[in-house]
PDB file with SEQRES, HELIX, SHEET and CRYST1 records, atoms N, CA, C and O in Angstrom:
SEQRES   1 A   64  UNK UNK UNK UNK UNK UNK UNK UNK UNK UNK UNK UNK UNK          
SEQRES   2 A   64  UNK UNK UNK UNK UNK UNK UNK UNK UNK UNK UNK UNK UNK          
SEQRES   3 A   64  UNK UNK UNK UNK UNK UNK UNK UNK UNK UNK UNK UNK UNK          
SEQRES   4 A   64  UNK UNK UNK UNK UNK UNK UNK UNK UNK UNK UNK UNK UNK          
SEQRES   5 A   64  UNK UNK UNK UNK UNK UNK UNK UNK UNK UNK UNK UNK              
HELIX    1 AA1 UNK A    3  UNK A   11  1                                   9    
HELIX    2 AA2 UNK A   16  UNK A   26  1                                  11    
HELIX    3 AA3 UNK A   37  UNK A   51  1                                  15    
HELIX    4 AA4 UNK A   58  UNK A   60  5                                   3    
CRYST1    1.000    1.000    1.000  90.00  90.00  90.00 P 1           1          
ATOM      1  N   UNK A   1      27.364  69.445  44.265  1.00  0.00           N  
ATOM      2  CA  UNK A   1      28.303  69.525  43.163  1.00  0.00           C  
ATOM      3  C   UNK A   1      29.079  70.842  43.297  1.00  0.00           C  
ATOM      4  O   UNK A   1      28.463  71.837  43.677  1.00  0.00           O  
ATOM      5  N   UNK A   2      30.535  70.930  42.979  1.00  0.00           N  
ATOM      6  CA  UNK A   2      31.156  72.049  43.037  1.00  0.00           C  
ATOM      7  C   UNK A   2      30.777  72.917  41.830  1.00  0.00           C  
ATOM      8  O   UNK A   2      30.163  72.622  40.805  1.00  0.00           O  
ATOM      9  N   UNK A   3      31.362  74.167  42.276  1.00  0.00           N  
ATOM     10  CA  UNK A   3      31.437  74.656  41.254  1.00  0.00           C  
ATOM     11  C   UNK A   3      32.184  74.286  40.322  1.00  0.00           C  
ATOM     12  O   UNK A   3      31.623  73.942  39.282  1.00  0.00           O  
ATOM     13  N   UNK A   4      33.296  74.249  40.371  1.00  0.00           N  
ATOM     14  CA  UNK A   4      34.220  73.640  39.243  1.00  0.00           C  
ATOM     15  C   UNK A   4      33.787  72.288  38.295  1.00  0.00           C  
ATOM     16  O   UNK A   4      34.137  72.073  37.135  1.00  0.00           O  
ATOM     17  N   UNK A   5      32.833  71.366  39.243  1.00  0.00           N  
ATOM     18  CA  UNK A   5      31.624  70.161  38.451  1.00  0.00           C  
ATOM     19  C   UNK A   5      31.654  70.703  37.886  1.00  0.00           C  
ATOM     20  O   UNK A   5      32.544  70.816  37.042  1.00  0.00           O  
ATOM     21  N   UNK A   6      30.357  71.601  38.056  1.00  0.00           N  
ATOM     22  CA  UNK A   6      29.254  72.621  37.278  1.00  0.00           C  
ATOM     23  C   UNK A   6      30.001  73.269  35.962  1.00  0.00           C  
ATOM     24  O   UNK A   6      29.454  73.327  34.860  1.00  0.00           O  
ATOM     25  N   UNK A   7      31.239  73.715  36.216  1.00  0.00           N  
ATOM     26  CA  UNK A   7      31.468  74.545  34.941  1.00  0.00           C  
ATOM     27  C   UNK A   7      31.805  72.959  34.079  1.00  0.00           C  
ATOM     28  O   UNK A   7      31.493  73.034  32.891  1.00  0.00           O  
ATOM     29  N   UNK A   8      32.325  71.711  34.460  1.00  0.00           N  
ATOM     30  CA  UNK A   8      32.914  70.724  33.818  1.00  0.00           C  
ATOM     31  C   UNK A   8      31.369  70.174  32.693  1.00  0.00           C  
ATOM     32  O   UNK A   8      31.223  70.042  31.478  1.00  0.00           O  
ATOM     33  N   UNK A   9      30.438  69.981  33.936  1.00  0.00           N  
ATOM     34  CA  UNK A   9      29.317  69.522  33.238  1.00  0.00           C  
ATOM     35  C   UNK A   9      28.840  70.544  32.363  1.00  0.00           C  
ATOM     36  O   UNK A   9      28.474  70.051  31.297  1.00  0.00           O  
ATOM     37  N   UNK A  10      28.733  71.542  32.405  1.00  0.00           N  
ATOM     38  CA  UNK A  10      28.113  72.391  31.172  1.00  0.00           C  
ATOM     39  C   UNK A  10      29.114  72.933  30.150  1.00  0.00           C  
ATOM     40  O   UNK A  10      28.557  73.070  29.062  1.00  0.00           O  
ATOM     41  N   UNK A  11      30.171  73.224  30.134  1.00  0.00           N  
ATOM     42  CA  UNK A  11      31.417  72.452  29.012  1.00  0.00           C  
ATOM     43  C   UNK A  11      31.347  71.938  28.486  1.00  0.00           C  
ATOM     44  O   UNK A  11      31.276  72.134  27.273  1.00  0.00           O  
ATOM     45  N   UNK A  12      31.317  70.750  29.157  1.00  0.00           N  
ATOM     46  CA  UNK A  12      30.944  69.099  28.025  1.00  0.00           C  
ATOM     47  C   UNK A  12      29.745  69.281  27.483  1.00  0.00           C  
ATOM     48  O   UNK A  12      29.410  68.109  27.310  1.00  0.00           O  
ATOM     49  N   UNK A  13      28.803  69.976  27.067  1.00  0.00           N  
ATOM     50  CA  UNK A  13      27.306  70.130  26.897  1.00  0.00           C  
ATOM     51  C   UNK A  13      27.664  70.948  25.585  1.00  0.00           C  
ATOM     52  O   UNK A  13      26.872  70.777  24.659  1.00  0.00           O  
ATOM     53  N   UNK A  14      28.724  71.806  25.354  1.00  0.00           N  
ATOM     54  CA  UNK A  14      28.670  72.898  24.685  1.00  0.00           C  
ATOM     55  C   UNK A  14      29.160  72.336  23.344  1.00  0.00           C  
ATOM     56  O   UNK A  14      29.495  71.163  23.511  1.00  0.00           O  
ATOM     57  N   UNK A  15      29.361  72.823  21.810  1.00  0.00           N  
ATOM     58  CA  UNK A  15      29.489  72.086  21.042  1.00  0.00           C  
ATOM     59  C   UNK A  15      31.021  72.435  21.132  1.00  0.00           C  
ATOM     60  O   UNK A  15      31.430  73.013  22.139  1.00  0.00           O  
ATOM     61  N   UNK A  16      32.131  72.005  19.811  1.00  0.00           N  
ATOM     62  CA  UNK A  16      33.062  72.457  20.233  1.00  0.00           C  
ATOM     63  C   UNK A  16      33.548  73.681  19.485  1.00  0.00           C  
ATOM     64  O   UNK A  16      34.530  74.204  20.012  1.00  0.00           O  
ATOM     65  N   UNK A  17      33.139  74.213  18.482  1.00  0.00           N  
ATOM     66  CA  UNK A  17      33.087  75.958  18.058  1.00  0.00           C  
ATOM     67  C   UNK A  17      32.686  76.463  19.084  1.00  0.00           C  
ATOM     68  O   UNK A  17      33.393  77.465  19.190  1.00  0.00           O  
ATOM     69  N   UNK A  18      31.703  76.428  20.312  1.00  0.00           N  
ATOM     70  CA  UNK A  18      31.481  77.232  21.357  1.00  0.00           C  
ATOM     71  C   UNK A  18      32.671  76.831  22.643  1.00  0.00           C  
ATOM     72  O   UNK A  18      33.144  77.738  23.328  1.00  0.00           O  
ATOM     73  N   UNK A  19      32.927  75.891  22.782  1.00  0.00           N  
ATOM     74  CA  UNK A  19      34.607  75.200  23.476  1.00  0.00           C  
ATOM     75  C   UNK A  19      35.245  76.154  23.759  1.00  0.00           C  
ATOM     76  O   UNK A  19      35.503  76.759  24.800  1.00  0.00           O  
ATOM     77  N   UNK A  20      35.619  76.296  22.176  1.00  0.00           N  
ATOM     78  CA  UNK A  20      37.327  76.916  21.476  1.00  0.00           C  
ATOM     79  C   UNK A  20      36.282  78.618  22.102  1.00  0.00           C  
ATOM     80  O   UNK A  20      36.659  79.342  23.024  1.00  0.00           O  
ATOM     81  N   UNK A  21      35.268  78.786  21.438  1.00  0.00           N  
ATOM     82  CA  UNK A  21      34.993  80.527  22.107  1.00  0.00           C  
ATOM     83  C   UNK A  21      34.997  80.635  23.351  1.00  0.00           C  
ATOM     84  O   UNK A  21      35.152  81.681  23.982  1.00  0.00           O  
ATOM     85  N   UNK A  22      34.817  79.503  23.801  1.00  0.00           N  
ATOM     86  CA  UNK A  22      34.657  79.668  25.414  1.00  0.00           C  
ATOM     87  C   UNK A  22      36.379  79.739  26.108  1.00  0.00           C  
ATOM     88  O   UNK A  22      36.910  80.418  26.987  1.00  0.00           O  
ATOM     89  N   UNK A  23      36.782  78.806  25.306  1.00  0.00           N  
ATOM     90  CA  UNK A  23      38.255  78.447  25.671  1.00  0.00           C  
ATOM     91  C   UNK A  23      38.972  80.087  25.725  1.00  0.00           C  
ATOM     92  O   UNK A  23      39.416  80.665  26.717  1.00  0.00           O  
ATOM     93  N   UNK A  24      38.902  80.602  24.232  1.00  0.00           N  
ATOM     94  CA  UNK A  24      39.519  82.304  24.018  1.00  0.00           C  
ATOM     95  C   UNK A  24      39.148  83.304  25.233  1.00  0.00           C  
ATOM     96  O   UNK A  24      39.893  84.160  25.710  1.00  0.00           O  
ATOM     97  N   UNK A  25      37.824  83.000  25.621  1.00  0.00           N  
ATOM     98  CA  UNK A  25      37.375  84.181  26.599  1.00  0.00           C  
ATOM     99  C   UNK A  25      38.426  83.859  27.791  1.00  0.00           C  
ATOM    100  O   UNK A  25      38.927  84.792  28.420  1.00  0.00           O  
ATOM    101  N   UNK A  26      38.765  82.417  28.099  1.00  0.00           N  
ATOM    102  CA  UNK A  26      39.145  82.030  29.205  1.00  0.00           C  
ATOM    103  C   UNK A  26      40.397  82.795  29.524  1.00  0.00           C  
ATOM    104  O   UNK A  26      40.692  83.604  30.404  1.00  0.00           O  
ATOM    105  N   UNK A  27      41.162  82.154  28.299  1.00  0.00           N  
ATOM    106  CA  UNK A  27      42.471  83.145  28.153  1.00  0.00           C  
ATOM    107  C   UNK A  27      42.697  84.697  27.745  1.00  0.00           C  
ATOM    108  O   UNK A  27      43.638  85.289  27.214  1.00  0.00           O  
ATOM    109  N   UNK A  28      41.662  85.025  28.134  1.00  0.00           N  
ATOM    110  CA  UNK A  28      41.497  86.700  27.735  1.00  0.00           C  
ATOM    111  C   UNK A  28      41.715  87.198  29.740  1.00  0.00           C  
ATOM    112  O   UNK A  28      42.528  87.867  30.378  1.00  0.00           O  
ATOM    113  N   UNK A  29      40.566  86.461  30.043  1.00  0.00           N  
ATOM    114  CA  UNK A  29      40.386  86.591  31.522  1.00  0.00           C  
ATOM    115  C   UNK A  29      41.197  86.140  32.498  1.00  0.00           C  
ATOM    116  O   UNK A  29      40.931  86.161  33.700  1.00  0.00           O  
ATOM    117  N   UNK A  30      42.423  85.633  31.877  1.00  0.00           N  
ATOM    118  CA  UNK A  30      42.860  84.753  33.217  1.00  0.00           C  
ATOM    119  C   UNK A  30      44.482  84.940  32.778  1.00  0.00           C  
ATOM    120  O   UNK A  30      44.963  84.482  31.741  1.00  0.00           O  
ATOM    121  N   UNK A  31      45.300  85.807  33.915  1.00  0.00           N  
ATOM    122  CA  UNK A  31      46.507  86.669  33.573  1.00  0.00           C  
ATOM    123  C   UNK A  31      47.491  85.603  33.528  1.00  0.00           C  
ATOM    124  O   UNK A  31      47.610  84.751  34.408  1.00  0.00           O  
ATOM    125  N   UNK A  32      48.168  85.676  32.508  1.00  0.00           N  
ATOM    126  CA  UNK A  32      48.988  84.594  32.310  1.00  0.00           C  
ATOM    127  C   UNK A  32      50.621  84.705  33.242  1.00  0.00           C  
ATOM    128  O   UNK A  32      51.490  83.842  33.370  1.00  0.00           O  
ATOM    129  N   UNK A  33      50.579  85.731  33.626  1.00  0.00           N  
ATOM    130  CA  UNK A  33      51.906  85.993  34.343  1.00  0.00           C  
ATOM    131  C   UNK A  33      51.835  85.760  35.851  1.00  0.00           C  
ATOM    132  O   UNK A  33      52.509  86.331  36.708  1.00  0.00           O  
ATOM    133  N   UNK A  34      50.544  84.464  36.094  1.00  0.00           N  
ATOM    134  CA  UNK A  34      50.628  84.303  37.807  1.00  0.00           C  
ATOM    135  C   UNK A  34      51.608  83.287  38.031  1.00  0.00           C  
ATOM    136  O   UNK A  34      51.927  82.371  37.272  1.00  0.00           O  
ATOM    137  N   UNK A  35      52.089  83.589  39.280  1.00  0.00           N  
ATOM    138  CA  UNK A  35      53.854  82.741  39.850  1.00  0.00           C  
ATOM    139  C   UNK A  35      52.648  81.128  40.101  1.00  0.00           C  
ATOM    140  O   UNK A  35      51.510  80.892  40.509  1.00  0.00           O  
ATOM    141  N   UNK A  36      54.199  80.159  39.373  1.00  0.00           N  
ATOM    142  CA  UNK A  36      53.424  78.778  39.822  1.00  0.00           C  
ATOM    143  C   UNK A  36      54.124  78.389  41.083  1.00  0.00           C  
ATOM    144  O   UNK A  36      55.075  79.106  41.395  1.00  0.00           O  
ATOM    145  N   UNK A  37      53.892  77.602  41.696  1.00  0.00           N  
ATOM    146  CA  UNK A  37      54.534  77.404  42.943  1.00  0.00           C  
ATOM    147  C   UNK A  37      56.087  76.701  43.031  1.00  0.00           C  
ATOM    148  O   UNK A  37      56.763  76.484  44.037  1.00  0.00           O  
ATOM    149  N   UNK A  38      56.415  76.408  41.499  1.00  0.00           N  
ATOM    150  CA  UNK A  38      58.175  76.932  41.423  1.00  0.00           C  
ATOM    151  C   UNK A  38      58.633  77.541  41.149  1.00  0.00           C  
ATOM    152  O   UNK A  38      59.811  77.319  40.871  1.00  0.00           O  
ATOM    153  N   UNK A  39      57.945  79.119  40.966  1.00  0.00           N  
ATOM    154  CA  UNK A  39      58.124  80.369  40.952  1.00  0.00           C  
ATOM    155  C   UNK A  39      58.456  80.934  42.211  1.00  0.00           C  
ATOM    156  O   UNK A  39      59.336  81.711  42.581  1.00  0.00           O  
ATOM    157  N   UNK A  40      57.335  80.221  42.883  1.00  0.00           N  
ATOM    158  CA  UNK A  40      57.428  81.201  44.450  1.00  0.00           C  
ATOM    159  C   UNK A  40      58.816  80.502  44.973  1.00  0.00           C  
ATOM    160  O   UNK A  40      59.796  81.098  45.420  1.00  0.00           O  
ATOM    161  N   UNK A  41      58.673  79.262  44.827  1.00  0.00           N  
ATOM    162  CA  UNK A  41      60.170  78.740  45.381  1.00  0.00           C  
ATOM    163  C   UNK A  41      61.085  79.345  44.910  1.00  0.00           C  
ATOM    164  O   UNK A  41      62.140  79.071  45.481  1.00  0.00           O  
ATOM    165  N   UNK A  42      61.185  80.102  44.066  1.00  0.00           N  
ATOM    166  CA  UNK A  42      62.691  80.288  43.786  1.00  0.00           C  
ATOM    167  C   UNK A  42      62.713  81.396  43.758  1.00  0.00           C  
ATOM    168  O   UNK A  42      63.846  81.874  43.699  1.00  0.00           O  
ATOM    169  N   UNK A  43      61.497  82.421  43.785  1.00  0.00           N  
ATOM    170  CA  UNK A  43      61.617  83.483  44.838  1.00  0.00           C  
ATOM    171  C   UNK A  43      62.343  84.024  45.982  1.00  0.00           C  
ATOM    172  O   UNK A  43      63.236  84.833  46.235  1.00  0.00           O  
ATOM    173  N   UNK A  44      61.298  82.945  46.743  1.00  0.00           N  
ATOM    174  CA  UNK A  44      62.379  82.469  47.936  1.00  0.00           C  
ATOM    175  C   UNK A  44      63.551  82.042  48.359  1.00  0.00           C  
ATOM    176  O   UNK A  44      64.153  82.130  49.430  1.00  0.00           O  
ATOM    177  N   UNK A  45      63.782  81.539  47.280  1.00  0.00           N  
ATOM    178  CA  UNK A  45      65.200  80.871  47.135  1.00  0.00           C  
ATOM    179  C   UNK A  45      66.168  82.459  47.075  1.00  0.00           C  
ATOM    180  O   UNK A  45      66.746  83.012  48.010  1.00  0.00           O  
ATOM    181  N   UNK A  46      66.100  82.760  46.064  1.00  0.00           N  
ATOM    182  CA  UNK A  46      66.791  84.798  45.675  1.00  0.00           C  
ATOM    183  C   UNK A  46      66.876  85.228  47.130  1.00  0.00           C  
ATOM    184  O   UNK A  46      67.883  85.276  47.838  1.00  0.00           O  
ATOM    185  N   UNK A  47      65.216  85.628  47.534  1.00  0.00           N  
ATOM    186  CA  UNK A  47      65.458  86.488  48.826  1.00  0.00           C  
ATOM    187  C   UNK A  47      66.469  85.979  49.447  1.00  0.00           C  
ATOM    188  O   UNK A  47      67.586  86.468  49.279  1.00  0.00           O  
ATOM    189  N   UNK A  48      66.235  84.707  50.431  1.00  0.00           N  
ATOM    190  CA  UNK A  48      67.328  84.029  51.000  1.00  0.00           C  
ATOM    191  C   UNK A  48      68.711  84.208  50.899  1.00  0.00           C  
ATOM    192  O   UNK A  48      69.397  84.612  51.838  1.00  0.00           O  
ATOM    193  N   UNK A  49      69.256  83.849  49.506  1.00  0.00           N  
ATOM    194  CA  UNK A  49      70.316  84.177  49.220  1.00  0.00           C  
ATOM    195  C   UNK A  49      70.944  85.550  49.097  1.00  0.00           C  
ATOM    196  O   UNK A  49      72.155  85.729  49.224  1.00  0.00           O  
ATOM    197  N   UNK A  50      69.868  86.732  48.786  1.00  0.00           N  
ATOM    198  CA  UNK A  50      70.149  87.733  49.443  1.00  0.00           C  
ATOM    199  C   UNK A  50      70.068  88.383  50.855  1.00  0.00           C  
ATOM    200  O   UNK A  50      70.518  89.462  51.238  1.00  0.00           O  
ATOM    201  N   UNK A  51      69.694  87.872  51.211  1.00  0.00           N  
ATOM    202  CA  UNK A  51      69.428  88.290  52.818  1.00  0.00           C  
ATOM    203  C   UNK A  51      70.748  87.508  53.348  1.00  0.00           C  
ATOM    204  O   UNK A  51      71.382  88.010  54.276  1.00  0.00           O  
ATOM    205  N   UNK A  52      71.147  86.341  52.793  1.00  0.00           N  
ATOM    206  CA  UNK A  52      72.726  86.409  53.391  1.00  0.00           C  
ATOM    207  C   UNK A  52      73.947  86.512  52.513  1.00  0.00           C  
ATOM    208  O   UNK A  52      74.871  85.705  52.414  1.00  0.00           O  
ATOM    209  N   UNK A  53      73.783  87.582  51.937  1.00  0.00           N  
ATOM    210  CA  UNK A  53      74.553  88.198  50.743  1.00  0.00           C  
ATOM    211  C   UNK A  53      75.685  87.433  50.428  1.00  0.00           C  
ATOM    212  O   UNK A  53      76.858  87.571  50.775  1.00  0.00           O  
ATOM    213  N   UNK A  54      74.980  86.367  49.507  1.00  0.00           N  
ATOM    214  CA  UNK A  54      75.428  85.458  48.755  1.00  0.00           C  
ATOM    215  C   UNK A  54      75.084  86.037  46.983  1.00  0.00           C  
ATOM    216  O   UNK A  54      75.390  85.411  45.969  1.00  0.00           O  
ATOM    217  N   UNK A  55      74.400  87.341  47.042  1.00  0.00           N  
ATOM    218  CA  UNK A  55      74.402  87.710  45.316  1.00  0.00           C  
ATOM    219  C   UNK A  55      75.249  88.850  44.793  1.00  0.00           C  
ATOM    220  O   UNK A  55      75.698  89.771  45.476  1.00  0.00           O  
ATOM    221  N   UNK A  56      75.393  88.688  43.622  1.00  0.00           N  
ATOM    222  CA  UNK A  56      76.173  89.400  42.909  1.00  0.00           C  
ATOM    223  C   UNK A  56      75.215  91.159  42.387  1.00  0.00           C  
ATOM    224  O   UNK A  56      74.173  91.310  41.749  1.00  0.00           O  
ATOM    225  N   UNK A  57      76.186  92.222  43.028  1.00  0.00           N  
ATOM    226  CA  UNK A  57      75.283  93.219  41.573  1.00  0.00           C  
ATOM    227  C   UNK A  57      75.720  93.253  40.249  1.00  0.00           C  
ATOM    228  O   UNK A  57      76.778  93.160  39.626  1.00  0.00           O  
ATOM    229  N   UNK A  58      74.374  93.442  40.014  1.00  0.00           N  
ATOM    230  CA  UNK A  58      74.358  93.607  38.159  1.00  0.00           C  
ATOM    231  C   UNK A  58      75.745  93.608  37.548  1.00  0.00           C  
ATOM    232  O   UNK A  58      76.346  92.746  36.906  1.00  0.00           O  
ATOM    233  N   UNK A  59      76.187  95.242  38.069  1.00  0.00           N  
ATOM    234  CA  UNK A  59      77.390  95.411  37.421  1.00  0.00           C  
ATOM    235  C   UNK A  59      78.667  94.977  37.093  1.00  0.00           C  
ATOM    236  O   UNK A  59      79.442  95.267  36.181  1.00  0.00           O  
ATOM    237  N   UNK A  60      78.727  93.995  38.310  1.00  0.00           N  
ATOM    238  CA  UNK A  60      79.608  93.118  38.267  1.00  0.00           C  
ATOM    239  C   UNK A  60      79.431  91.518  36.869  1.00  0.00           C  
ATOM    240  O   UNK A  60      80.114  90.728  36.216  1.00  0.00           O  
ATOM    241  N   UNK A  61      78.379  91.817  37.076  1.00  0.00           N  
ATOM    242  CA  UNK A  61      78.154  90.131  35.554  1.00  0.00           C  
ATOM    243  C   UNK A  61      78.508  90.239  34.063  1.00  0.00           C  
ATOM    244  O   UNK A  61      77.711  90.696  33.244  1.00  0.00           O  
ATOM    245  N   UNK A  62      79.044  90.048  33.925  1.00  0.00           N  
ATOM    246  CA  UNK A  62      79.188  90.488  32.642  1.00  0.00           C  
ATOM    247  C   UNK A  62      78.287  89.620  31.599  1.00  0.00           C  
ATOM    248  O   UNK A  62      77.979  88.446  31.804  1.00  0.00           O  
ATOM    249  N   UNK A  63      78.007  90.176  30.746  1.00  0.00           N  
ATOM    250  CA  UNK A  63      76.117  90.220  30.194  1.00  0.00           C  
ATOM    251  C   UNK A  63      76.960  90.085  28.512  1.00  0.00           C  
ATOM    252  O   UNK A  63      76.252  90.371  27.547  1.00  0.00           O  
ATOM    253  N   UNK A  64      78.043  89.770  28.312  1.00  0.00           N  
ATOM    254  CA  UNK A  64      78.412  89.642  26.919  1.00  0.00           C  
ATOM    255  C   UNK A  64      79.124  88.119  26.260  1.00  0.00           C  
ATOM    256  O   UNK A  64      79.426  88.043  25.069  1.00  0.00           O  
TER     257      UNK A  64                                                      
END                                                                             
């Protein structure tokens, strides 16, 4: 059994006031600002387009 089973099966075991506490710790521990993988794409996408200076600087955009 994986680990990831293991945490599934003893989860489901727990009542659900211990869930929701378990749930809070989760999101305490686990950084919410990681890139999803259409993040990284379009990462990539930027670099690219800068590396063949296809972008604009800042100063030039007008932001009003």
């Amino acid at each position: 059994m994986s680990i990831t089973q293991q945490i599934t099966f003893m989860i489901e075991r727990l009542s659900l006031d211990d869930q929701r506490l378990l749930l809070d710790l989760a999101k305490r521990l686990i950084s919410d600002d990681v890139a999803t993988p259409d993040d990284l794409e379009a990462i990539a996408a930027g670099r690219e387009e800068y590396r063949q200076g296809k972008t604009e600087p800042l100063a030039s955009v007008n932001l009003d």
